[in-house]
Steps between C-alpha positions, in 0.01 A plus 500: 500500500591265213865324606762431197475117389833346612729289321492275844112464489515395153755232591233410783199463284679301265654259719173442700292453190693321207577155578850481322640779719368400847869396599700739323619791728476767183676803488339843354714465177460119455397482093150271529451430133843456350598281743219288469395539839163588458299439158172645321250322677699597849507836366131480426488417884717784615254756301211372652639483845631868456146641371322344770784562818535856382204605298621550200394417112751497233454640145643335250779702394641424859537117394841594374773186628721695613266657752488192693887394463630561833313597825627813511361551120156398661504757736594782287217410260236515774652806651499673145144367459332665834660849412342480179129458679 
């Protein structure tokens, strides 16, 4: 049984994998890209560490910004993505 793709686990992955957030305690609606936080070769990172952690290839009319704004954003992109396969 496929499990929904948490807010929470996206906060996870990207603390434990991009270097700039390893001591921030991030929140599921913390804005990544606005803020600054994170920036396009992090988020280069981040898509790479999601394809490979959860199997996943993205097209390229997912590489919209505001898909990857906020870790809750994240999630609902992926989730929207396996009920389309």
């Amino acid at each position: 049984m496929d499990l929904k793709i948490t807010a929470k686990k996206i906060c996870s992955l990207l603390t434990e994998n991009i270097e700039a957030l390893k001591d921030i305690n991030l929140s599921e609606n913390d804005s990544l890209i606005a803020s600054g936080l994170i920036e396009s070769f992090d988020l280069i990172n981040l898509m790479n560490v999601l394809e490979t952690s959860l199997g996943i290839s993205f097209n390229l009319d997912m590489l919209n910004i505001e898909n990857f704004e906020t870790p809750e954003s994240i999630a609902s992109m992926l989730n929207n993505m396996k009920m389309k396969v």
